[in-house]
N, CA, C and O atoms as CSV, one atom per row, in Angstrom:
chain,resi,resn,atom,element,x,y,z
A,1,UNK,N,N,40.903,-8.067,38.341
A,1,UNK,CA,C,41.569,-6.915,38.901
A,1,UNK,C,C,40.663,-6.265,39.946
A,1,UNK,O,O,39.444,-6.413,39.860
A,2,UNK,N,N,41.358,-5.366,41.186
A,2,UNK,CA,C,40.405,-4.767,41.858
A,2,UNK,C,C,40.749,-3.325,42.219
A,2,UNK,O,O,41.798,-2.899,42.703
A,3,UNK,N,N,39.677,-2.686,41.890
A,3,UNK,CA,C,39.788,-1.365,41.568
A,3,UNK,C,C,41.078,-0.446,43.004
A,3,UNK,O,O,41.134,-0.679,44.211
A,4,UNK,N,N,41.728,0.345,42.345
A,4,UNK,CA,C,42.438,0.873,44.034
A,4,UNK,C,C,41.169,2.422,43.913
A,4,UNK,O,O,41.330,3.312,43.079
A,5,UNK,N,N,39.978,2.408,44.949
A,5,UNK,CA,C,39.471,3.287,45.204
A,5,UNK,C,C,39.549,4.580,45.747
A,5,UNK,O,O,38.992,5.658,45.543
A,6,UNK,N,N,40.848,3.915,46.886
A,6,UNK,CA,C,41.285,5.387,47.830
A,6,UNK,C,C,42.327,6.224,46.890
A,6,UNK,O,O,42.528,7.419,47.106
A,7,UNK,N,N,43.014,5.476,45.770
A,7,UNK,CA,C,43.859,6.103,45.183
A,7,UNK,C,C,43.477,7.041,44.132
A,7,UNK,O,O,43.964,8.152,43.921
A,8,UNK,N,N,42.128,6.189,43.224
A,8,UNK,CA,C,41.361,6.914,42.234
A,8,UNK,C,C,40.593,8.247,42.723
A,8,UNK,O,O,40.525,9.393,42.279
A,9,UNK,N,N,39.958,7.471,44.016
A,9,UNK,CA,C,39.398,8.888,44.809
A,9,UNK,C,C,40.276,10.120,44.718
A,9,UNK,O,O,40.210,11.112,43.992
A,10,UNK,N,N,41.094,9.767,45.649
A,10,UNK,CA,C,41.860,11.062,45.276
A,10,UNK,C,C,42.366,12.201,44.026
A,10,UNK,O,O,42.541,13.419,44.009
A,11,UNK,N,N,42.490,11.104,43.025
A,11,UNK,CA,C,43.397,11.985,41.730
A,11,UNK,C,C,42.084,12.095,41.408
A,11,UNK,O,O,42.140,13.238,40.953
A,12,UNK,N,N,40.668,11.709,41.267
A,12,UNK,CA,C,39.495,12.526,40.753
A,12,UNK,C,C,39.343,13.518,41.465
A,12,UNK,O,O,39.009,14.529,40.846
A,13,UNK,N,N,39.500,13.649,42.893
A,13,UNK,CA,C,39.172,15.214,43.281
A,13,UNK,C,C,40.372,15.695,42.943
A,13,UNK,O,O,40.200,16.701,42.254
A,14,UNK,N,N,41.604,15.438,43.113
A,14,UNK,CA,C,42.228,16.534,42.444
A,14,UNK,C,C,42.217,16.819,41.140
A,14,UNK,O,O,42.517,17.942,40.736
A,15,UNK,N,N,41.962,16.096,40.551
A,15,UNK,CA,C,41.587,16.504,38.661
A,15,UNK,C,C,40.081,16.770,38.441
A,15,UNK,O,O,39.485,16.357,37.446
A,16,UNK,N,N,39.503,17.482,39.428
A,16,UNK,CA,C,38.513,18.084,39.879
A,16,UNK,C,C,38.643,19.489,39.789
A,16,UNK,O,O,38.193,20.275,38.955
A,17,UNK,N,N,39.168,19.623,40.549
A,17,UNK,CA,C,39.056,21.021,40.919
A,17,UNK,C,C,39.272,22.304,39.673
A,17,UNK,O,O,40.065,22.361,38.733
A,18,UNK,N,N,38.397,23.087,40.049
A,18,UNK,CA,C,38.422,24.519,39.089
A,18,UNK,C,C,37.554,24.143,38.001
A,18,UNK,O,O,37.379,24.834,36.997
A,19,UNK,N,N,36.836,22.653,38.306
A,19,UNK,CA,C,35.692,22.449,37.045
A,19,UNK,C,C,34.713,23.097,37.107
A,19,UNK,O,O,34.156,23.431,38.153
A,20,UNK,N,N,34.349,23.376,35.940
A,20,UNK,CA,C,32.946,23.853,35.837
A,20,UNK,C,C,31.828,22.396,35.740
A,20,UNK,O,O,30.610,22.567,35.703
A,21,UNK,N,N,32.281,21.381,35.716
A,21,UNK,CA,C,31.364,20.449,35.609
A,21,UNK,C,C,30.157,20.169,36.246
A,21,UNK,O,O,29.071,19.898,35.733
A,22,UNK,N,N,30.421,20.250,37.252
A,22,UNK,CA,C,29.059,19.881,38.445
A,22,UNK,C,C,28.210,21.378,38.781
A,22,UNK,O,O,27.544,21.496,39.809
A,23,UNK,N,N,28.327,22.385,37.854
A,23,UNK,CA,C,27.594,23.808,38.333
A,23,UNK,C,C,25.941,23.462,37.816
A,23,UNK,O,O,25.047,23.939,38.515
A,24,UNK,N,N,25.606,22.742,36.751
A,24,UNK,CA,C,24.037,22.912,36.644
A,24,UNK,C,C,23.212,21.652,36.698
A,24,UNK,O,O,23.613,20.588,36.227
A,25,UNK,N,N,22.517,21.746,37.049
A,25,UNK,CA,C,21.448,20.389,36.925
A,25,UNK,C,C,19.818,20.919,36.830
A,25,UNK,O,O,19.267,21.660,37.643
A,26,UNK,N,N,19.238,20.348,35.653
A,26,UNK,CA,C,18.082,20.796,35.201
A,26,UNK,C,C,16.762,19.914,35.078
A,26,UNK,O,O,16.593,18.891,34.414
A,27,UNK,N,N,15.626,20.789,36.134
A,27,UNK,CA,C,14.537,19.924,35.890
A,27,UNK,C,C,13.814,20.558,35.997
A,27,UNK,O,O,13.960,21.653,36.540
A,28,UNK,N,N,12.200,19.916,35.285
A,28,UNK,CA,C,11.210,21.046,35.130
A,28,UNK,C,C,10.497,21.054,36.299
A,28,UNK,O,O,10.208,20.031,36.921
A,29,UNK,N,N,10.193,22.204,36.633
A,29,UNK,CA,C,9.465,22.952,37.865
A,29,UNK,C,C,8.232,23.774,36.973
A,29,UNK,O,O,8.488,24.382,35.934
A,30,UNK,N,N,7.301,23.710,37.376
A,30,UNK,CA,C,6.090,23.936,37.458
A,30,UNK,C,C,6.228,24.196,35.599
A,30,UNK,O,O,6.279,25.351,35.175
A,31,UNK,N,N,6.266,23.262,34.843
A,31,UNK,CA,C,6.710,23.299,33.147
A,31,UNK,C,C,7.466,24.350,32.960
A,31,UNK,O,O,6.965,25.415,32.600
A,32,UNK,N,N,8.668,24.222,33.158
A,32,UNK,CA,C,9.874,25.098,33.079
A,32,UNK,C,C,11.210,24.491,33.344
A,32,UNK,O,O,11.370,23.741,34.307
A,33,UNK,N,N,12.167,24.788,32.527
A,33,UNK,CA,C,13.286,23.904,32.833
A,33,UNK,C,C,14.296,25.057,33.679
A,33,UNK,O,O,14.701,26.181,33.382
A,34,UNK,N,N,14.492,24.066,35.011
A,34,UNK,CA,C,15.164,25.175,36.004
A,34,UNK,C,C,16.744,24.603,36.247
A,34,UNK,O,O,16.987,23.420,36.008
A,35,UNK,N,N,17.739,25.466,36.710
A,35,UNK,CA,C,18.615,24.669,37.079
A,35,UNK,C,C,18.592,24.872,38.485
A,35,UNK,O,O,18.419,26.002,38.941
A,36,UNK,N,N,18.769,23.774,39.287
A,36,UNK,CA,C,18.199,23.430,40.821
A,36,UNK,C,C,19.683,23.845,41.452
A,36,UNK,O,O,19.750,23.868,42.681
A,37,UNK,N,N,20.795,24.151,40.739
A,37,UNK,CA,C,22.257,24.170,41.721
A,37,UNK,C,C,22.732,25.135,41.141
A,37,UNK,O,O,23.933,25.151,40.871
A,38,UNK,N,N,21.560,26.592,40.676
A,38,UNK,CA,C,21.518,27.956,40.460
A,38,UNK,C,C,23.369,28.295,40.212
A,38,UNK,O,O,24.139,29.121,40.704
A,39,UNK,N,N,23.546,27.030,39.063
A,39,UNK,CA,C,24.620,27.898,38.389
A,39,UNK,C,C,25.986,28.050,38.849
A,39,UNK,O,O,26.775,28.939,38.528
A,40,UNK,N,N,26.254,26.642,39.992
A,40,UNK,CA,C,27.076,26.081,40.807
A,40,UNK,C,C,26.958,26.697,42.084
A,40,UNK,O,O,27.903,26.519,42.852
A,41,UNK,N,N,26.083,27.322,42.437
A,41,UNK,CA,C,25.841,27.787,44.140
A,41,UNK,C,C,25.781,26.909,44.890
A,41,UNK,O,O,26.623,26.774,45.779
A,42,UNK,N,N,24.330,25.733,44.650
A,42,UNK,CA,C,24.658,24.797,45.543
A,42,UNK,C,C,24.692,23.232,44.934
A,42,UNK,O,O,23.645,22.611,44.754
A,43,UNK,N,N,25.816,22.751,44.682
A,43,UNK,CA,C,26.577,22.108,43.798
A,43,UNK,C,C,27.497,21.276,44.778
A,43,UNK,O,O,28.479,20.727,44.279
A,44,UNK,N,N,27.294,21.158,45.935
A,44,UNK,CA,C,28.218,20.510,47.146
A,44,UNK,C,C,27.928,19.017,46.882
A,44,UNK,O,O,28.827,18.444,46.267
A,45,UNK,N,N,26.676,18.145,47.279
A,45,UNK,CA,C,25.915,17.271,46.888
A,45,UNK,C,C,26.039,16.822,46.109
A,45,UNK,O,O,26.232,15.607,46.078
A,46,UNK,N,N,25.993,17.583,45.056
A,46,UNK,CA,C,25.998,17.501,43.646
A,46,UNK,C,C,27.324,16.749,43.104
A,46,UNK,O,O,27.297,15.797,42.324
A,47,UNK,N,N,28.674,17.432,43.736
A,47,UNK,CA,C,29.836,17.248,42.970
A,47,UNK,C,C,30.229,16.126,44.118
A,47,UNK,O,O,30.684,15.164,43.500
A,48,UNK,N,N,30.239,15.885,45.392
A,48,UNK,CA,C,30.528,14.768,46.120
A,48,UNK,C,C,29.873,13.422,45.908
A,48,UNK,O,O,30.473,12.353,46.022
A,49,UNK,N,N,28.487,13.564,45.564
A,49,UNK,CA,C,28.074,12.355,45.304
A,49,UNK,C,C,28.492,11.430,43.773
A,49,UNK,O,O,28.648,10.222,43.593
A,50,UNK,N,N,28.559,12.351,43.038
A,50,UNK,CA,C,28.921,12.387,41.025
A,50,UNK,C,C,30.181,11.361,41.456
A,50,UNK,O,O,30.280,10.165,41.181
A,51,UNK,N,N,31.063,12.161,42.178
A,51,UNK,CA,C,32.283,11.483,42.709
A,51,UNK,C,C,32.176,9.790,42.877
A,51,UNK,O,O,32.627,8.950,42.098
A,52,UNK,N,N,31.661,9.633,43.758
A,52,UNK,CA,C,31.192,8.426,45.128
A,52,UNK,C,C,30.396,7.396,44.071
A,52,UNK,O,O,30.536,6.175,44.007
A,53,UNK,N,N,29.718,8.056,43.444
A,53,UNK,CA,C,28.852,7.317,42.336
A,53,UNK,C,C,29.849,6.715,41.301
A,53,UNK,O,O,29.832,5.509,41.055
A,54,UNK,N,N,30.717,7.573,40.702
A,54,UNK,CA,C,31.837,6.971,39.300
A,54,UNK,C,C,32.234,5.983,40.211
A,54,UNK,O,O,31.988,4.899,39.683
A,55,UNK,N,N,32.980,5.745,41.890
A,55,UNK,CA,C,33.736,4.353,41.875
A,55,UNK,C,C,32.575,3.664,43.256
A,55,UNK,O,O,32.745,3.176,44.374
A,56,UNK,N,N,31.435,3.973,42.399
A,56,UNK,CA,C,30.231,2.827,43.316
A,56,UNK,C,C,30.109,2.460,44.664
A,56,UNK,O,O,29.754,1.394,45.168
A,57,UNK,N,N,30.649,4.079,45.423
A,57,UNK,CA,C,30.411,4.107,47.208
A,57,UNK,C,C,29.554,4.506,47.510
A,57,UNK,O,O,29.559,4.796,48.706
A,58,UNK,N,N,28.548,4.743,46.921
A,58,UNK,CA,C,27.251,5.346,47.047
A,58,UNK,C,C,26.114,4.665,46.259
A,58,UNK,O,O,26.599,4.085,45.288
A,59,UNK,N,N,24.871,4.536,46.322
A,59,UNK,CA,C,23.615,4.078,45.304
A,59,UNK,C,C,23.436,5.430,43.595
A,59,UNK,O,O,23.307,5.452,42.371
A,60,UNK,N,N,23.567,6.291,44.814
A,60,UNK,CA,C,22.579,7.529,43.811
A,60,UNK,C,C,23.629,8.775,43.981
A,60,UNK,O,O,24.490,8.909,44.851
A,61,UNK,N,N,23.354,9.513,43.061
A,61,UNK,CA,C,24.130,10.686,42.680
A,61,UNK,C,C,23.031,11.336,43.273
A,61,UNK,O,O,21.922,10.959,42.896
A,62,UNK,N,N,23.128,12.777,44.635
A,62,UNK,CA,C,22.364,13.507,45.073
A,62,UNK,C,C,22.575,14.898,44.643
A,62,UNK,O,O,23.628,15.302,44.149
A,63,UNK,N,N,21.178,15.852,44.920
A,63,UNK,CA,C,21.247,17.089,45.081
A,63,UNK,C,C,21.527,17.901,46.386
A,63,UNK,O,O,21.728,19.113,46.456
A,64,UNK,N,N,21.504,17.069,47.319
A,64,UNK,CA,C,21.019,17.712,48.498
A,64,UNK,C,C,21.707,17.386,49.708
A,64,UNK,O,O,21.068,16.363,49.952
A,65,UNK,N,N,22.644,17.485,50.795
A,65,UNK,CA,C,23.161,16.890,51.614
A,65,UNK,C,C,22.535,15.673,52.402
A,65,UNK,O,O,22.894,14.559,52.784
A,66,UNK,N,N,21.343,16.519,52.448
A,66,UNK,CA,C,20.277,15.674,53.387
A,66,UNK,C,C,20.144,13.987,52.861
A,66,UNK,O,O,20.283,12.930,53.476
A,67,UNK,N,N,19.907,14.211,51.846
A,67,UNK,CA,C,19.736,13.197,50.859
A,67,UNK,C,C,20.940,12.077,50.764
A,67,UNK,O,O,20.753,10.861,50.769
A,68,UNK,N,N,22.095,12.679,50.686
A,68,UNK,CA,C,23.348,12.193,50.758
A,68,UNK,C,C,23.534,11.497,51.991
A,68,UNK,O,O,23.625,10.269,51.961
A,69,UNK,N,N,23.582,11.924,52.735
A,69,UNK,CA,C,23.590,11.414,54.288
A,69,UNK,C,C,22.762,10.184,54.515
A,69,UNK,O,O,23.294,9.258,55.127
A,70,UNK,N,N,21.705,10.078,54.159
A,70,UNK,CA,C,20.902,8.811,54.123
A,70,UNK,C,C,21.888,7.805,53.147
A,70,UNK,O,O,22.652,6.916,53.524
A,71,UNK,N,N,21.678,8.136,52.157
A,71,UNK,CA,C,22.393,7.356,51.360
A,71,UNK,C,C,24.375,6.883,51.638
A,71,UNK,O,O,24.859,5.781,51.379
A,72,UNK,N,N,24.717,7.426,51.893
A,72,UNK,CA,C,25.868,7.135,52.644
A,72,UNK,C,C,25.723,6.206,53.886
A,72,UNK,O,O,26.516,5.265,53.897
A,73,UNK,N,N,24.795,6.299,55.011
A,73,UNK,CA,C,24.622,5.139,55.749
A,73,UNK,C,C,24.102,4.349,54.904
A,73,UNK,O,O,23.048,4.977,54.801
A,74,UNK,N,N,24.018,3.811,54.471
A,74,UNK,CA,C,23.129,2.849,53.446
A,74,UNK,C,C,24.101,1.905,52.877
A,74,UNK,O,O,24.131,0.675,52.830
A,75,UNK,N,N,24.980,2.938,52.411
A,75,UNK,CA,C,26.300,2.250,51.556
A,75,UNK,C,C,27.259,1.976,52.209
A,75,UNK,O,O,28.310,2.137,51.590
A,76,UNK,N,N,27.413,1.453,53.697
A,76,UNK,CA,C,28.390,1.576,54.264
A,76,UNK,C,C,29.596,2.578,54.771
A,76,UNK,O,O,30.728,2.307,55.172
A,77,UNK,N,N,28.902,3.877,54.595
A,77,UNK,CA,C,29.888,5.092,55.501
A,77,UNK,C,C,29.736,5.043,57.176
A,77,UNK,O,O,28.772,4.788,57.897
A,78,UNK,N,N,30.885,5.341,57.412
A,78,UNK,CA,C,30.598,5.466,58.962
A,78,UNK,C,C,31.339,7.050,58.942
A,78,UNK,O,O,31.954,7.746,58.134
A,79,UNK,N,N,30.820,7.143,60.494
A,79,UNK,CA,C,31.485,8.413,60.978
A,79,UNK,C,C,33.219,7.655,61.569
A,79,UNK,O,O,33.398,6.465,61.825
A,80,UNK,N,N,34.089,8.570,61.637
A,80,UNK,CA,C,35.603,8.603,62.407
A,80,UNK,C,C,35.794,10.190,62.607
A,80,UNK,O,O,35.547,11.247,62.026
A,81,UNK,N,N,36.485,9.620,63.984
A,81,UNK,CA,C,37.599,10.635,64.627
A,81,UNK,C,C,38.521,11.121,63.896
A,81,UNK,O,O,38.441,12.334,63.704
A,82,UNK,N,N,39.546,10.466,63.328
A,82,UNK,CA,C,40.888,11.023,62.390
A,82,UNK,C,C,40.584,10.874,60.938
A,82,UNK,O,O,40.435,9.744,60.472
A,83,UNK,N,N,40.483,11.911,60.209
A,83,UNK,CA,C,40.768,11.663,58.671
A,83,UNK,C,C,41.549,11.474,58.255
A,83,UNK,O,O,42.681,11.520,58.736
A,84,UNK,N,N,41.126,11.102,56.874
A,84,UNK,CA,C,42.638,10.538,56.482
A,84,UNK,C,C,42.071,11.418,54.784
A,84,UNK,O,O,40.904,11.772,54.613
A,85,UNK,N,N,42.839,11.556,54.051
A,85,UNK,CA,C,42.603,12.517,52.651
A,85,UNK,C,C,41.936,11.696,51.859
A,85,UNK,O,O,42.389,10.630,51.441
A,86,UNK,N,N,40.336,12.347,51.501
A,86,UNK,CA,C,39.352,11.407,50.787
A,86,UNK,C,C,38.375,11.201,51.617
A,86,UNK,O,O,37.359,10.910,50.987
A,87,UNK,N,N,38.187,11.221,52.928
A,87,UNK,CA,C,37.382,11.200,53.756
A,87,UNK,C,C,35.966,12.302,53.607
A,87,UNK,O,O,36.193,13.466,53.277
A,88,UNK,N,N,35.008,12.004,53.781
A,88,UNK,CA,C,33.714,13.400,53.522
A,88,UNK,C,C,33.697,14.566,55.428
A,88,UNK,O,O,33.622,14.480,56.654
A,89,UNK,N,N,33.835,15.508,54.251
A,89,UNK,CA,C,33.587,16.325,56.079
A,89,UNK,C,C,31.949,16.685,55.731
A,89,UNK,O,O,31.532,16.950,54.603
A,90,UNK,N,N,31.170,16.632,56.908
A,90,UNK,CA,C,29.715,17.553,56.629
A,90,UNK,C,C,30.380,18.753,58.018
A,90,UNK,O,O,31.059,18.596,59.032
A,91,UNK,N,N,29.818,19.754,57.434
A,91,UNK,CA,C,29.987,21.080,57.799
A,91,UNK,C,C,28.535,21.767,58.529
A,91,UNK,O,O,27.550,21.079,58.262
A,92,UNK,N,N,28.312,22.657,59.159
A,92,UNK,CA,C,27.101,22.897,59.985
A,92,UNK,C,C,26.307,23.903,58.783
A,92,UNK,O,O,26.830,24.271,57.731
A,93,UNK,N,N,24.791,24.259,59.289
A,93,UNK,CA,C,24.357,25.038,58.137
A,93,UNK,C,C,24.416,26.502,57.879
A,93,UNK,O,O,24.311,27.317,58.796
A,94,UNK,N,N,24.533,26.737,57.010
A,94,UNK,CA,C,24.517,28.310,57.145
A,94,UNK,C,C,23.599,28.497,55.462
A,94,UNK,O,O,23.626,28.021,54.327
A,95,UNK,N,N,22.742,29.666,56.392
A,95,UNK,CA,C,21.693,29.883,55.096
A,95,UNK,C,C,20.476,28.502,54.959
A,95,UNK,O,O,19.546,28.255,54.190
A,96,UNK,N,N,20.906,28.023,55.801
A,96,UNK,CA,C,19.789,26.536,55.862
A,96,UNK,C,C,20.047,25.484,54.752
A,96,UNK,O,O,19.248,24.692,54.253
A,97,UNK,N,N,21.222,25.651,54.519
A,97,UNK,CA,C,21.769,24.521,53.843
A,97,UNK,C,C,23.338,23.863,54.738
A,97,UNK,O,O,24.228,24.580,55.195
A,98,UNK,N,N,23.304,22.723,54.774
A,98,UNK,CA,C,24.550,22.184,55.128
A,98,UNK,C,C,25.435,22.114,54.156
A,98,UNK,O,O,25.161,22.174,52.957
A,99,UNK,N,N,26.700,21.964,54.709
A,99,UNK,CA,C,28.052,21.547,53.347
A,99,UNK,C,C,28.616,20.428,53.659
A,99,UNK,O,O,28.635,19.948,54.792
A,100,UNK,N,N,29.504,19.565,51.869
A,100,UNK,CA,C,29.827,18.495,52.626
A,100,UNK,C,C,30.548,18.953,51.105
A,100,UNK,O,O,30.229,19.557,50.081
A,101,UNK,N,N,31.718,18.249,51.684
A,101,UNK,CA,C,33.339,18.192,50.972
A,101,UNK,C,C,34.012,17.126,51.500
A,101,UNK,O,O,33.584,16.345,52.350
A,102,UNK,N,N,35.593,17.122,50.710
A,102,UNK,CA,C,36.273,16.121,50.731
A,102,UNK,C,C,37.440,16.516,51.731
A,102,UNK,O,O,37.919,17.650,51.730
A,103,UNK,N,N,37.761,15.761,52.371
A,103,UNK,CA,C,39.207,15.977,53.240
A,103,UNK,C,C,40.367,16.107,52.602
A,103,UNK,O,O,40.350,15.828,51.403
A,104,UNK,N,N,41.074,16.352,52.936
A,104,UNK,CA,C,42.446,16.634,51.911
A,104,UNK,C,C,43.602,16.714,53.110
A,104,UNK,O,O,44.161,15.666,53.435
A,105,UNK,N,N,43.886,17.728,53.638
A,105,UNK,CA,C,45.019,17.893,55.030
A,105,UNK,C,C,44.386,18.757,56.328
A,105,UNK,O,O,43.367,19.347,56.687
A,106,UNK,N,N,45.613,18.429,56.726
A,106,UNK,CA,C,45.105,19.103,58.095
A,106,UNK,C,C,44.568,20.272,58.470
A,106,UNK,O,O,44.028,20.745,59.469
A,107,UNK,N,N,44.889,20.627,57.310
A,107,UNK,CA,C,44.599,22.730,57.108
A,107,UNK,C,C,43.431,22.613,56.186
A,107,UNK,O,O,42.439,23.272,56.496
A,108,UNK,N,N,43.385,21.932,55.174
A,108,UNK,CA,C,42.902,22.062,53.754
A,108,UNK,C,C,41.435,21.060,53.248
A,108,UNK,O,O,41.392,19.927,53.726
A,109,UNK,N,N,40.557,21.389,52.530
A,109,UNK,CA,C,39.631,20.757,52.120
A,109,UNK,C,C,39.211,21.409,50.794
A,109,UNK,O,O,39.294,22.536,50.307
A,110,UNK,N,N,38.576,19.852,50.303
A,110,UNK,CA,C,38.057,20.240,48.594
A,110,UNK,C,C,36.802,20.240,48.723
A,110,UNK,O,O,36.247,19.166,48.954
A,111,UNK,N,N,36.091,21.356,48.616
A,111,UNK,CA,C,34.046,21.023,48.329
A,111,UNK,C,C,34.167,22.222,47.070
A,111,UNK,O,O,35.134,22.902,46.725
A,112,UNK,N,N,32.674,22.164,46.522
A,112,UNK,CA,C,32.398,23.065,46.132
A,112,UNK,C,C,31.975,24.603,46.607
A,112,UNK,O,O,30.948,24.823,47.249
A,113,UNK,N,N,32.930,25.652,46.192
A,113,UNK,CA,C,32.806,26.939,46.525
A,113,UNK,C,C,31.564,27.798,46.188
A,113,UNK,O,O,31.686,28.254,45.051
A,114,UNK,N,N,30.190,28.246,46.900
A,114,UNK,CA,C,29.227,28.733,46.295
A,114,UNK,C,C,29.711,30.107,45.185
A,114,UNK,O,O,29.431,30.250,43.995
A,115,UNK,N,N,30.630,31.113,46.218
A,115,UNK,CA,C,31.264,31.929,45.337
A,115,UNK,C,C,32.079,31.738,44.250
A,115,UNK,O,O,31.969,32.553,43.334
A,116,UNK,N,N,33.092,30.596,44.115
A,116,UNK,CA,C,33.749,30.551,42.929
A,116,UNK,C,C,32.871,29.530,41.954
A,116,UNK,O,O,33.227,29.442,40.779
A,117,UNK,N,N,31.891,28.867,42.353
A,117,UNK,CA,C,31.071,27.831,41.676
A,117,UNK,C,C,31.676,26.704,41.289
A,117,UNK,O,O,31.274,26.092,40.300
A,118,UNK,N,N,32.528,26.365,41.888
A,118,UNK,CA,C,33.195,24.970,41.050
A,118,UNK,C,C,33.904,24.734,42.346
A,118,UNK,O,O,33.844,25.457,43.341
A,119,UNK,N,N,34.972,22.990,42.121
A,119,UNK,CA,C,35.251,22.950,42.834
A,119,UNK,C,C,36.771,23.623,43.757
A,119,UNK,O,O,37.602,24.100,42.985
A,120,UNK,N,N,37.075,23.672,44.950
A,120,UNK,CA,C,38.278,24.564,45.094
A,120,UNK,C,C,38.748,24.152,46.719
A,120,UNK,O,O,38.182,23.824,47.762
A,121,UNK,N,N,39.983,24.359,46.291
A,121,UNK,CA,C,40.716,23.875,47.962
A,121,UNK,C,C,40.420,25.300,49.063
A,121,UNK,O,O,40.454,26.481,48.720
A,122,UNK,N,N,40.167,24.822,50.280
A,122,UNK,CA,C,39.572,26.102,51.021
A,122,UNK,C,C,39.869,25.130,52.784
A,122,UNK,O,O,40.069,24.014,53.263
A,123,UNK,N,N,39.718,26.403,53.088
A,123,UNK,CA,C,40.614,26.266,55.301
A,123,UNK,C,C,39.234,24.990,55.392
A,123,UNK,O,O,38.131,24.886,54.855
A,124,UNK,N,N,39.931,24.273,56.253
A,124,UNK,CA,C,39.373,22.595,56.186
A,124,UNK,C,C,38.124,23.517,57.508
A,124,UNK,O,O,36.910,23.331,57.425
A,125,UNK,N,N,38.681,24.348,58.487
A,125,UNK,CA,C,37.497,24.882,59.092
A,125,UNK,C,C,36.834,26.384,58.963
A,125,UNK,O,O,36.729,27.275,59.806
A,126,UNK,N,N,36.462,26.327,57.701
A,126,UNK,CA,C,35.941,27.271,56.961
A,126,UNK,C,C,34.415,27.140,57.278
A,126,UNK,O,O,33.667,27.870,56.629
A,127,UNK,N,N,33.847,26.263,58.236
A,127,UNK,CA,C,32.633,26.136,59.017
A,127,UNK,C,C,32.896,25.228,60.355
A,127,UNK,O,O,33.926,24.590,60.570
A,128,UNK,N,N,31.763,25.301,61.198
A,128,UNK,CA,C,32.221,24.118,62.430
A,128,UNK,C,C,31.922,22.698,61.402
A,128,UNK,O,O,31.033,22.565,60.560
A,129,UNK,N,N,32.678,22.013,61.687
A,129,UNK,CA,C,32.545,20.763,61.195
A,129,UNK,C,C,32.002,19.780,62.452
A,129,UNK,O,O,32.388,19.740,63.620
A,130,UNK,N,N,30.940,18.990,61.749
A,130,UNK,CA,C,30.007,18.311,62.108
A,130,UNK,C,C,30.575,16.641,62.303
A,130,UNK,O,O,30.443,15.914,63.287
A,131,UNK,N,N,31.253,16.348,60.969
A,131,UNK,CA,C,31.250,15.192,61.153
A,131,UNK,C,C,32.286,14.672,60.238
A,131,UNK,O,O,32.584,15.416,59.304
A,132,UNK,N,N,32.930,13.463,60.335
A,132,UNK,CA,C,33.705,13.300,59.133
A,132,UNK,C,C,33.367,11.690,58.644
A,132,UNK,O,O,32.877,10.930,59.479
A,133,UNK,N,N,33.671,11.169,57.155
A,133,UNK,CA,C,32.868,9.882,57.472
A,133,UNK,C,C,34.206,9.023,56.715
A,133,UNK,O,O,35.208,9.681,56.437
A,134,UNK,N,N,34.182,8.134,56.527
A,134,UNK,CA,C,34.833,6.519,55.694
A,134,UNK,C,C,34.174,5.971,55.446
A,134,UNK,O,O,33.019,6.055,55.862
A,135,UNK,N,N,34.650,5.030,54.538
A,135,UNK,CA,C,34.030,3.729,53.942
A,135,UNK,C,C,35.223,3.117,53.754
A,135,UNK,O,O,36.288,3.682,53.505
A,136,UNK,N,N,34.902,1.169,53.960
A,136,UNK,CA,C,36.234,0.306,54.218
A,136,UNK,C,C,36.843,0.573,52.983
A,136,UNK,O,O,38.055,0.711,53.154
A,137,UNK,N,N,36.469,0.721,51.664
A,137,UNK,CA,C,36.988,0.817,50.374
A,137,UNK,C,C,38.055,2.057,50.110
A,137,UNK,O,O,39.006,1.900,49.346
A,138,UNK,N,N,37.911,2.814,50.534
A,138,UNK,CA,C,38.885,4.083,51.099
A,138,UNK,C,C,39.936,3.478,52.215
A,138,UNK,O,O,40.976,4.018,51.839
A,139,UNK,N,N,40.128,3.046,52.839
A,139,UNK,CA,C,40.934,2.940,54.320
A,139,UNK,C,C,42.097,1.656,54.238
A,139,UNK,O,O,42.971,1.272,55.015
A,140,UNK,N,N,41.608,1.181,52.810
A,140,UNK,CA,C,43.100,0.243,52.635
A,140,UNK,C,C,44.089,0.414,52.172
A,140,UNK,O,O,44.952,-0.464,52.218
């Protein structure tokens, strides 16, 4: 059998959303156990890669956009012009962090919300958007 990815993709972010799942991740800092995504603030990384990782479009589950981005060229993402729903948007930085979420419609996108802490549908240009990406496993 072969997995339908673009289809699973999707119904996981939508049976996503309003989780509290992806708000903490804990490691020790200077012998102390910290949570590094302060409680779903920054949890973007976090909940896109978790994603990408369950149907194996990615190597590694990240914290960090930066991080992600490497790893996404790696795994075969490219950048495109037109999205299509399931596609990754990266967003410009604000606060010195970048954002990166999922495409959804023409109006609409799924990332994680720092204010609501989980994930949530929000205006697809709710920042300048930077970039949008695919992978062939999505696009069939």
């Amino acid at each position: 059998m072969i997995q339908d990815k673009k289809r699973t993709l999707i119904k996981i972010i939508k049976n996503s959303l309003n989780s509290n799942f992806f708000r903490n991740n804990y490691f020790f800092v200077k012998g102390k156990s910290k949570d590094i995504l302060k409680n779903g603030r920054l949890s973007c990384a976090f909940y896109v890669t978790t994603i990408l990782k369950i149907l194996n479009l990615i190597k590694e589950i990240h914290l960090t956009v930066e991080s992600t981005l490497k790893d996404l060229q790696k795994s075969g993402w490219y950048k495109i012009e037109k999205p299509k729903k399931g596609a990754i948007i990266l967003w410009d930085k604000k606060n010195n962090h970048y954002h990166i979420g999922f495409y959804w419609d023409k109006k609409r996108a799924v990332s994680n919300i720092s204010k609501k802490r989980k994930p949530s549908f929000h205006s697809l240009k709710y920042r300048k958007i930077l970039a949008f990406y695919s992978h062939e496993e999505i696009e069939k």
